[in-house]
Wavefront OBJ file of the C-alpha trace (Angstrom):
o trace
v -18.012 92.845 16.383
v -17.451 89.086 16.056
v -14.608 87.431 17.607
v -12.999 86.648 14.556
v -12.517 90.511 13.515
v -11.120 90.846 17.429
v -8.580 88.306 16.772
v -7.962 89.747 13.409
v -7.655 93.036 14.198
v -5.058 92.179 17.106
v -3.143 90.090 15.190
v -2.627 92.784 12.494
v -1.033 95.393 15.594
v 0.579 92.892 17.507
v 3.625 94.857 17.104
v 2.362 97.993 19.013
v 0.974 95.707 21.999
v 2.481 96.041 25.252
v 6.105 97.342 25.990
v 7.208 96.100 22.488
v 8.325 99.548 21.426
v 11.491 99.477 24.454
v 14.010 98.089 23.011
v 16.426 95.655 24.970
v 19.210 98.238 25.379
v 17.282 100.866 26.861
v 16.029 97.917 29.395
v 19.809 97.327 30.175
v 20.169 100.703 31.574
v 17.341 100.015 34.625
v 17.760 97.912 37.947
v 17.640 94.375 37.778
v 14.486 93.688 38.662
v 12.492 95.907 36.544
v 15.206 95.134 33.598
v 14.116 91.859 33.780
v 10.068 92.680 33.739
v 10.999 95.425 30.897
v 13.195 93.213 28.468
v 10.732 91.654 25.370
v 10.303 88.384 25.257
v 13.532 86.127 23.171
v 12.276 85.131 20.028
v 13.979 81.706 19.929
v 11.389 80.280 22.649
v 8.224 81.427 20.417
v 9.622 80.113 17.606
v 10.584 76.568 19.142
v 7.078 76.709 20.280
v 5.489 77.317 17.272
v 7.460 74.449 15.473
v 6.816 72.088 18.114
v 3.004 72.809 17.012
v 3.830 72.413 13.440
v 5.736 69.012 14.471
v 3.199 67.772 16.507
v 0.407 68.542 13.389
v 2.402 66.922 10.680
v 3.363 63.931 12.652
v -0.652 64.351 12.867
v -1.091 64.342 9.217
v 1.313 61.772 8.325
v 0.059 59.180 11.183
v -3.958 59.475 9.182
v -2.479 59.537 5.539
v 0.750 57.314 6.021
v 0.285 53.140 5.382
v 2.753 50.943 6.302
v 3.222 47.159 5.084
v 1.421 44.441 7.451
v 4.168 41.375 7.165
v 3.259 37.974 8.824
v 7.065 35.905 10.084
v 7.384 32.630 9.957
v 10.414 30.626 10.619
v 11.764 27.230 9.677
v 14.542 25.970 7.758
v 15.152 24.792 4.112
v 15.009 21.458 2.724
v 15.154 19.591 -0.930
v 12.005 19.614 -3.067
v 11.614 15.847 -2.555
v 12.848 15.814 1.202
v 15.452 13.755 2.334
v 15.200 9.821 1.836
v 15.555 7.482 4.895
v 17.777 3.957 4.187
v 16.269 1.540 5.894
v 16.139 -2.485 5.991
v 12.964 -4.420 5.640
v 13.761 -6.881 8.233
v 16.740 -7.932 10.422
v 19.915 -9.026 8.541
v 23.500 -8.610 8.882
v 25.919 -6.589 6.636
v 27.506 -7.764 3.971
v 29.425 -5.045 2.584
v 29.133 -1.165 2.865
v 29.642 0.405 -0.718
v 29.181 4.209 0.180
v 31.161 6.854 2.387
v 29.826 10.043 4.391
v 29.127 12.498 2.320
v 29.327 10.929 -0.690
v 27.608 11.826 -3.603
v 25.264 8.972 -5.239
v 22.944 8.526 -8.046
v 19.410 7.204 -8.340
v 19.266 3.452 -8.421
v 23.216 2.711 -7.164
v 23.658 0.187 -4.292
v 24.501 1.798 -1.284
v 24.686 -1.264 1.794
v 24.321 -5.356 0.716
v 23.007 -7.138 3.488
v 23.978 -11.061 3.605
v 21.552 -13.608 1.644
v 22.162 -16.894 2.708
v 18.402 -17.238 4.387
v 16.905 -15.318 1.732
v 18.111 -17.019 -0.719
v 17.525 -20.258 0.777
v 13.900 -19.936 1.223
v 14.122 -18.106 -2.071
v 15.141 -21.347 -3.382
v 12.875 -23.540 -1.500
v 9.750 -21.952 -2.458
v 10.969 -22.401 -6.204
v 11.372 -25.848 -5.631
v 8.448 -26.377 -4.272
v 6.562 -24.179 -7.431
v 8.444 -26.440 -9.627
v 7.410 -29.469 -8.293
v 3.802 -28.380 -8.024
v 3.578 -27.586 -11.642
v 4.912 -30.921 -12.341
v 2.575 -32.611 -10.383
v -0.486 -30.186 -12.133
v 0.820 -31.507 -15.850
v 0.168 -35.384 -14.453
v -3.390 -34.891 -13.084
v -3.905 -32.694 -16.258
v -2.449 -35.451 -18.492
v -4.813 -38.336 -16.115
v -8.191 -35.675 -16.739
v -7.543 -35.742 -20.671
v -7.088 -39.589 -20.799
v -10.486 -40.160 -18.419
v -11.935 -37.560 -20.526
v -10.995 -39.560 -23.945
v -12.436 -42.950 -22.106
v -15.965 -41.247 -22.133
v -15.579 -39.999 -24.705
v -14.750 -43.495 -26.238
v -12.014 -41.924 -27.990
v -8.587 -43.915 -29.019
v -7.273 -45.756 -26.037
v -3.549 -45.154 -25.168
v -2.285 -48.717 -24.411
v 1.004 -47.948 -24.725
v 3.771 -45.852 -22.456
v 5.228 -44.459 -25.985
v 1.593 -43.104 -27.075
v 1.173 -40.718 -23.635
v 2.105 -37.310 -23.512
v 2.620 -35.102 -20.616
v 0.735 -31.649 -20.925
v 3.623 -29.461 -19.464
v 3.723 -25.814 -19.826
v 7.072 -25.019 -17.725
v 10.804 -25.312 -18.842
v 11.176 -28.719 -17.133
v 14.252 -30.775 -17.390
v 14.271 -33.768 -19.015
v 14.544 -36.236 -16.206
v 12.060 -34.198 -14.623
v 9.595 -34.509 -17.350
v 10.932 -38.487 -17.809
v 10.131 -38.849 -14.324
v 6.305 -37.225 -14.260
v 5.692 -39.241 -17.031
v 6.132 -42.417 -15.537
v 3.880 -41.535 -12.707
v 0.939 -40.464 -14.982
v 1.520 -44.037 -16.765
v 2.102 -45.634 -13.366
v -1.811 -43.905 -12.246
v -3.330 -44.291 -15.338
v -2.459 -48.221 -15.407
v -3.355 -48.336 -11.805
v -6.974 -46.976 -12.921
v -7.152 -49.336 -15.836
v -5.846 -52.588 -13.618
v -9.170 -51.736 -11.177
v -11.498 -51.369 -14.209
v -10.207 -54.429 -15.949
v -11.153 -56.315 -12.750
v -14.338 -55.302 -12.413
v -15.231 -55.774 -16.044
v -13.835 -58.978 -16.040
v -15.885 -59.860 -12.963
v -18.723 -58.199 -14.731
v -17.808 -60.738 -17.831
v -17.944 -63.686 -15.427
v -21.218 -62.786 -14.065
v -22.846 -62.629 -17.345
v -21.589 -65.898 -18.359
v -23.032 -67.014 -15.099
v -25.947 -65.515 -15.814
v -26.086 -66.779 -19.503
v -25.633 -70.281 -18.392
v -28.420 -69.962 -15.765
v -30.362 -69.003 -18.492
v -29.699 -71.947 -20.493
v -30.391 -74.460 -17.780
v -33.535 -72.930 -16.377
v -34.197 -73.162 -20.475
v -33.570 -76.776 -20.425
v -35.395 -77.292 -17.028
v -38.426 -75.892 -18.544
v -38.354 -78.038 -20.929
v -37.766 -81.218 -18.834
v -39.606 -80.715 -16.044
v -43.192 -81.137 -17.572
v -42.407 -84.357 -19.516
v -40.937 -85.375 -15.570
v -44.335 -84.755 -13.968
v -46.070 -86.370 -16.807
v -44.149 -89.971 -16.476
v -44.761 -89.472 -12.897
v -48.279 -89.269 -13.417
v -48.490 -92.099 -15.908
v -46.014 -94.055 -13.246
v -48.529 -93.602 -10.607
v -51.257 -95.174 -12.394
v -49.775 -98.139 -13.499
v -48.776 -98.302 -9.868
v -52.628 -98.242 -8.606
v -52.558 -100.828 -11.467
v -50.034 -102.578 -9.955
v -48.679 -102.586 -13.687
v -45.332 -100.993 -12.102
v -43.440 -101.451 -8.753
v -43.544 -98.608 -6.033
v -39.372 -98.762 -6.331
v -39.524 -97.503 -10.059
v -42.161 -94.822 -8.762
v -40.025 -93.633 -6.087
v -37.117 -93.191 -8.137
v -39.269 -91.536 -10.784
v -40.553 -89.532 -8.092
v -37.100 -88.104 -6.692
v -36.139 -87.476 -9.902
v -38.813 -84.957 -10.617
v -38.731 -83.164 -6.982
v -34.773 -82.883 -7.896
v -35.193 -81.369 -11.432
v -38.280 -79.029 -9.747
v -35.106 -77.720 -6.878
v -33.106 -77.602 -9.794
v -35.238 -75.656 -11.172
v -35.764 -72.993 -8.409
v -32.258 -73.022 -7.438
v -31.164 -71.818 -10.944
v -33.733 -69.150 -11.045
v -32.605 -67.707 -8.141
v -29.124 -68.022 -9.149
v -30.072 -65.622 -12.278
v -31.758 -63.181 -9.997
v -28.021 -63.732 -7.961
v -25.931 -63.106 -10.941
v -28.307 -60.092 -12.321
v -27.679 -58.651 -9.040
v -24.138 -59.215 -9.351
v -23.772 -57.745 -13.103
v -25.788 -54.482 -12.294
v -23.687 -54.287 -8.731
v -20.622 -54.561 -10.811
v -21.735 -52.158 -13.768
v -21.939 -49.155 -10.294
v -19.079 -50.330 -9.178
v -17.416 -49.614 -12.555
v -19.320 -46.162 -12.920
v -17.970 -45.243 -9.266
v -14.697 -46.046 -9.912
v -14.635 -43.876 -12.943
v -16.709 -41.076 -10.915
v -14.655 -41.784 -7.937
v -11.346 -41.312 -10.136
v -12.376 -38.434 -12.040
v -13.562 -36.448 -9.236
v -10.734 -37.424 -7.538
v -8.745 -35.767 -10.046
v -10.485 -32.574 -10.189
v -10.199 -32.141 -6.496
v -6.151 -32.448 -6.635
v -6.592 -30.169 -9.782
v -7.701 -27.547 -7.920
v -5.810 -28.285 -4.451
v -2.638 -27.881 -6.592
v -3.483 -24.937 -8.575
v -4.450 -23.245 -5.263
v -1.149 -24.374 -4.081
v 0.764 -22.939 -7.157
v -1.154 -20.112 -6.583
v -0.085 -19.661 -3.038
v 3.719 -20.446 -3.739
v 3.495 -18.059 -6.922
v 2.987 -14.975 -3.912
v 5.441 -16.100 -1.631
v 7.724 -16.678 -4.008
v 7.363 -13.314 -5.361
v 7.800 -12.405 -2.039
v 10.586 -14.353 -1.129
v 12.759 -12.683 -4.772
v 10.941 -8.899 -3.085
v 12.736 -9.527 -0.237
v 15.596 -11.177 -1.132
v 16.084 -8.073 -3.876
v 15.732 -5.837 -1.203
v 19.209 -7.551 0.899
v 20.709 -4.999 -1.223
v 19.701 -1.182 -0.694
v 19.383 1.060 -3.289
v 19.009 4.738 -3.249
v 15.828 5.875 -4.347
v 17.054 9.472 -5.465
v 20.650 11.040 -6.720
v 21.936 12.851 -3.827
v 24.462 13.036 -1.006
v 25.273 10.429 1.754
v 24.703 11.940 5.400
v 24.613 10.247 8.853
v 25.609 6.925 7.812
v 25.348 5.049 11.061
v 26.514 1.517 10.048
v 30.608 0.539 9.891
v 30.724 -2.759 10.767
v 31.134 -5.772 8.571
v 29.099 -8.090 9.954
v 27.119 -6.489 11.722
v 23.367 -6.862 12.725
v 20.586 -4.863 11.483
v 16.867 -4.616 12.990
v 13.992 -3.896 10.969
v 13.039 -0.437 9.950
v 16.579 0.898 11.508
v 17.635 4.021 9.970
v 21.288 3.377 8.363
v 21.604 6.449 6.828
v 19.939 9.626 4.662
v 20.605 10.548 1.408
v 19.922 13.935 0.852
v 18.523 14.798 -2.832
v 20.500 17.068 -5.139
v 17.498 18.869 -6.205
v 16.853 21.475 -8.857
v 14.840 23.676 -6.903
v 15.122 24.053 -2.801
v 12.108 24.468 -0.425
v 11.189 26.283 2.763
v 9.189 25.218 5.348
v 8.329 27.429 8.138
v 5.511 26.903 10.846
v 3.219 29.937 10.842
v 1.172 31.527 13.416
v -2.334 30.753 13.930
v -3.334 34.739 14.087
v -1.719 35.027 10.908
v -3.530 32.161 8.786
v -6.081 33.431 7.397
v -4.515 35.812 5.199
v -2.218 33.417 3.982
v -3.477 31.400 0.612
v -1.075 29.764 -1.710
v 0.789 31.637 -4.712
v 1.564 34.529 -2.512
v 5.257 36.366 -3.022
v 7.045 35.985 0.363
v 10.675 37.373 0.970
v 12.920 34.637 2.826
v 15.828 35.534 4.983
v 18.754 33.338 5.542
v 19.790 33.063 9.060
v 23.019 32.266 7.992
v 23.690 35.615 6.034
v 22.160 38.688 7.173
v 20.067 39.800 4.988
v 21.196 43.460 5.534
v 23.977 42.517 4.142
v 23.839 39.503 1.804
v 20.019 40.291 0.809
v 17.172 38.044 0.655
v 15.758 35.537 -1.551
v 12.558 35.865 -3.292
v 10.150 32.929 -2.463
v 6.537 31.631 -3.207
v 4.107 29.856 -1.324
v 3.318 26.231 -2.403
v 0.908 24.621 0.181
v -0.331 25.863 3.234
v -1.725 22.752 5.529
v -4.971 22.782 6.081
v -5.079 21.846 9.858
v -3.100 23.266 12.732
v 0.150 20.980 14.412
v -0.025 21.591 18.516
v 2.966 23.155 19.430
v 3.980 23.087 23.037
v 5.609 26.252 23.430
v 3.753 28.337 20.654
v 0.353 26.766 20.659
v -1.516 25.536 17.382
v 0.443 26.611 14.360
v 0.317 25.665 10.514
v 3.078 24.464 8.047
v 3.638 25.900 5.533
v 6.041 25.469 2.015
v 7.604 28.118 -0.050
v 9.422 27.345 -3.749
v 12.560 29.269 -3.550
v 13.498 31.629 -6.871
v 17.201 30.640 -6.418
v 19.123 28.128 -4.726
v 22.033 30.579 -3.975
v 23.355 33.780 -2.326
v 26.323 36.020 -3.427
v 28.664 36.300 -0.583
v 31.741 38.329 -0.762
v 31.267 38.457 -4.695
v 30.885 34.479 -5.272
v 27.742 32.359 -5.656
v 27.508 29.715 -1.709
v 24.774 27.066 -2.558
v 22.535 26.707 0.066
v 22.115 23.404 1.477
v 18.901 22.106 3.447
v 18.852 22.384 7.328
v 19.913 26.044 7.073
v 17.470 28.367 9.348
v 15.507 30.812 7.686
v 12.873 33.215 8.501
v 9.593 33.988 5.642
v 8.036 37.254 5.398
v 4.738 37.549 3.817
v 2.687 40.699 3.071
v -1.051 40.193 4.004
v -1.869 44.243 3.772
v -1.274 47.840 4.442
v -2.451 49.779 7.222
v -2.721 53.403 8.222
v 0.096 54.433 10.860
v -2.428 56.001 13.512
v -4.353 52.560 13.275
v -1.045 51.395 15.803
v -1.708 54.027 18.067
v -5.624 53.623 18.366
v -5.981 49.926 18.064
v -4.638 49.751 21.382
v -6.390 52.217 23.174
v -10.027 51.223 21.646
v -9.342 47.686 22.325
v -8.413 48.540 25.550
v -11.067 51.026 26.336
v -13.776 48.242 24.675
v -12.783 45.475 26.967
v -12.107 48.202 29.943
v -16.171 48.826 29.308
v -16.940 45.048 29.859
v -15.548 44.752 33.085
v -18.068 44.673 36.405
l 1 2 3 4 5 6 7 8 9 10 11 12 13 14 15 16 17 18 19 20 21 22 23 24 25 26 27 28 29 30 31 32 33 34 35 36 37 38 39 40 41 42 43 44 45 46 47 48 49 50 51 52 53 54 55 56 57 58 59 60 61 62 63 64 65 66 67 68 69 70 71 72 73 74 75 76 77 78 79 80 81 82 83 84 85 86 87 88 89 90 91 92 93 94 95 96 97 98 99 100 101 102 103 104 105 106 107 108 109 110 111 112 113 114 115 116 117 118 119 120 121 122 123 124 125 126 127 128 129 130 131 132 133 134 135 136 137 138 139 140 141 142 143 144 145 146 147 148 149 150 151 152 153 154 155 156 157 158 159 160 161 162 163 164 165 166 167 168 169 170 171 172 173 174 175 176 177 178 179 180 181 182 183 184 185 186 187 188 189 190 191 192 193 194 195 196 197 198 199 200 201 202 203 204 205 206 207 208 209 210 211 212 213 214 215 216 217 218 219 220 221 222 223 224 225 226 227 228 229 230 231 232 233 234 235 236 237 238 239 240 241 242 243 244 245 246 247 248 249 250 251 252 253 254 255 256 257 258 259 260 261 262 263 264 265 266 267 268 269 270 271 272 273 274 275 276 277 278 279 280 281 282 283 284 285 286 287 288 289 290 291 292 293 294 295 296 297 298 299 300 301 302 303 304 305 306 307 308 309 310 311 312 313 314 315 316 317 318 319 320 321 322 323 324 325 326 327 328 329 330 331 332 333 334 335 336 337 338 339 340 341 342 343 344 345 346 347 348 349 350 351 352 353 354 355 356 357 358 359 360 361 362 363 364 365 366 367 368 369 370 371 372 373 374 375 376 377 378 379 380 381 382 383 384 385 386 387 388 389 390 391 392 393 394 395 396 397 398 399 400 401 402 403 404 405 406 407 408 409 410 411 412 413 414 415 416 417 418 419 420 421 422 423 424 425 426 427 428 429 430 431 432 433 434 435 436 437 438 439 440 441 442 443 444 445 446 447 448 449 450 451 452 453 454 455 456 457 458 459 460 461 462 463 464 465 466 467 468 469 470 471
C-alpha cells in the first residue's frame, strides 16, 4: 500500500481515531488529572492553525502574482516658463528716478528705473560731433580728388569759387557746408598757386633755353667768318700789309665769340636740365597731392568708420540709462530706494517675475533613477503647500532632462530636470489659488512595475551574492 492510500484512508476515519468517541461531559465526571488527558482537543486552536496556513499561502500567492508601481521622487520647486528676469545696469551710474513699486505688476517693454545721463549723453554728443565733422572733412578731400581727377583728365578747369561744388552726402547745415567749401577752394588754390610756379618757372626756362638757341644759332654763324679774317689778318701781317695791333684785336675778338660760343651751349644743356627738372617737379607735385589725398581719404573713412561703432555704442549705452523690462510680469525684491543713489555694474536691482501662461517644475533627480527617465513621460506633482491627500495633485510632463549630472554636496551627482505643468491651479476649500513660482513641490514618475516578492528577495540575494564575495 502506498503512502498516499495510508494518508487517505486515515483521513477518511479520523473521526473514530483515538478517544474521540468520549465526549467532554463524560470527561468532567473524572479527576483532574486524567479529565484533563481525557477531554478532546478545542476546535478553535485547529482551526486558527489551519487559517494561519491558509494566510501564510495566500500572502504566498499574492507576493509572486501581485505588481506594484516602481515611482522615482524628485523634488524642487516651481518656476515661470521663461524664468524670472534679473534688472541689472550695464555699468555704474546713479539713479535718476524709480518708476516701479514691490510687487507691482508691469508689462513687456515699460521703464522700470532711469539712471542719470549727463556723461552718457555727453560723450554721446561728442562722438557725434566728431562723426559730423569727419564727414565734412571726407566731402572736401572727395571734392579736391574729383577736381585733380578732372586736371588729368584735362577736363573744364574750375577757376572760379562760384563753379565748385562740395560732394556732401550728410544733412549739413548751411554754415557748415559754407564753411567746408571755403577750405576745399582755399586747398585747391593752394595746389594751383604751387603748379602755377613751377610752370611759370618751367616757361622761363624755355625762353632761356630758346634764346640760347638763337645765339649759339647766330654764333655758328659768326664764328667761321671770325676765324677766316683772322686767318687772312695773319697773312697780311707776315706781309707786313697790316699792323700786329689790328691782329690782336681781331684775334680777341674771335677767342671771345669761340667762349661765347661754349658758354651758351652749356647754358642750353643748363636750361634743358632745368625744364625737364621742372616738368618732375610738376608731375610730383600732382603725384605728391593726389596721393596725398587718397591717404587722408582713407585715414578719414577709417575714422568715420571707427566713430560710426562707438557712436552706436555710445546711443546702446546711453539707451540702456533707462531699464526696461524684458517680459510682462510682477516686481519682486526691488533693492534700490534712493534717489541719487549709486549703482555698480551688473548689480541686481530687482526681478521681475513673468506672468506666464503655463508654469514649470524643476526638480533635481537621483542619479539611480536616471536612466529610466526620458522626456514626454506623465509624472504626478505634489504641492508641498497643499497636501495632496487632501487638495490632490497636479498632472505634469517631462520637458528636458539634462544631460550631465550637477555635484551636489549632500546628495552626490544628481540631474535637473523640467516638467510642463497641466494647470497652473489647485482647488482649495472650493475656489481656484494660483500657484506662484518658488512653491516646493515633489515629482513622481513611474519607470515600471514589479512583482511584490521581488522586495523581499532582492535583499536577501543581493545580500547573500556579495556575502559569497567576501574572504
Amino acid at each position: 500500500m502506498s503512502i498516499l492510500s495510508v494518508l487517505k484512508d486515515a483521513w477518511n476515519h479520523r473521526d473514530k481515531l483515538g478517544e474521540s468517541g468520549k465526549t467532554r461531559e463524560l470527561a468532567a465526571f473524572l479527576p483532574a488529572a486524567l479529565e484533563i488527558q481525557e477531554s478532546p482537543q478545542n476546535p478553535i486552536a485547529k482551526w486558527l492553525g489551519r487559517s494561519l496556513i491558509l494566510l501564510f499561502i495566500c500572502l504566498i500567492l499574492w507576493a509572486c502574482l501581485g505588481t506594484v508601481n516602481i515611482v522615482a521622487s524628485a523634488e524642487g520647486k516651481i518656476i515661470p516658463s521663461s524664468r524670472v528676469k534679473r534688472i541689472q545696469p550695464l555699468e555704474k551710474a546713479v539713479v535718476k528716478e524709480i518708476l516701479v513699486r514691490e510687487g507691482e505688476y508691469v508689462s513687456k517693454g515699460q521703464a522700470l528705473i532711469e539712471l542719470d545721463r549727463t556723461l552718457t549723453n555727453a560723450d554721446k554728443q561728442r562722438i557725434t560731433g566728431e562723426h559730423y565733422s569727419a564727414q565734412l572733412q571726407l566731402s572736401v578731400n572727395q571734392g579736391l580728388l574729383q577736381l585733380l581727377e578732372a586736371q588729368q583728365q584735362q577736363a573744364a578747369k574750375v577757376t572760379t569759387f562760384a563753379e565748385m561744388t562740395l560732394p556732401i552726402t550728410i544733412a549739413a547745415d548751411k554754415n557748415d557746408v559754407l564753411l567746408h567749401k571755403h577750405l576745399l577752394w582755399q586747398q585747391w588754390q593752394e595746389y594751383t598757386t604751387q603748379k602755377k610756379i613751377l610752370e611759370n618757372m618751367l616757361q622761363r626756362t624755355l625762353a632761356e633755353q630758346a634764346a640760347s638757341r638763337e645765339e649759339i644759332k647766330k654764333l655758328q654763324q659768326t664764328l667761321p667768318l671770325i676765324n677766316k679774317r683772322t686767318e687772312k689778318m695773319q697773312g697780311l701781317l707776315k706781309k707786313n700789309f697790316a699792323s700786329e695791333t689790328d691782329f690782336m684785336a681781331l684775334e680777341q675778338e674771335r677767342i671771345e665769340m669761340t667762349q661765347d660760343f661754349a658758354i651758351e651751349q652749356q647754358r642750353l644743356k643748363q636750361s634743358q636740365a632745368s625744364a625737364s627738372e621742372m616738368v618732375q617737379k610738376i608731375k610730383n607735385l600732382e603725384a605728391q597731392t593726389y596721393t596725398q589725398t587718397l591717404t587722408r581719404l582713407n585715414d578719414i573713412r577709417r575714422q568715420i568708420a571707427t566713430l560710426a561703432e562707438e557712436l552706436a555704442k555710445a546711443r546702446a549705452l546711453n539707451a540702456k540709462q533707462i531699464l526696461y523690462s524684458p517680459v510682462s510680469g510682477q516686481v519682486q525684491e526691488l533693492t534700490v530706494n534712493t534717489i541719487g543713489g549709486v549703482v555698480t555694474e551688473a548689480q541686481e536691482l530687482m526681478l521681475v517675475v513673468p506672468a506666464a501662461e503655463k508654469l514649470e517644475v524643476e526638480v533635481f533627480l537621483a542619479n539611480k533613477d536616471i536612466g529610466f527617465i526620458h522626456e514626454g513621460m506623465a509624472a504626478e506633482i505634489k504641492i508641498h503647500t497643499f497636501p495632496f491627500t487632501k487638495y490632490g495633485i497636479i498632472d505634469g510632463e517631462i520637458t528636458n532632462v539634462s544631460d550631465d549630472a550637477i555635484l551636489d554636496e549632500q546628495r552626490g551627482l544628481i540631474y535637473s530636470m523640467h516638467l510642463l505643468m497641466k494647470q497652473n491651479t489647485l482647488r482649495v476649500e472650493g475656489k481656484p489659488v494660483k500657484l506662484i513660482p518658488g512653491m516646493a513641490v515633489t515629482a513622481e514618475i513611474q519607470t515600471g512595475r514589479r512583482k511584490i516578492i521581488e522586495f523581499f528577495l532582492a535583499p536577501l540575494l543581493r545580500y547573500a551574492k556579495e556575502g559569497l564575495r567576501e574572504r
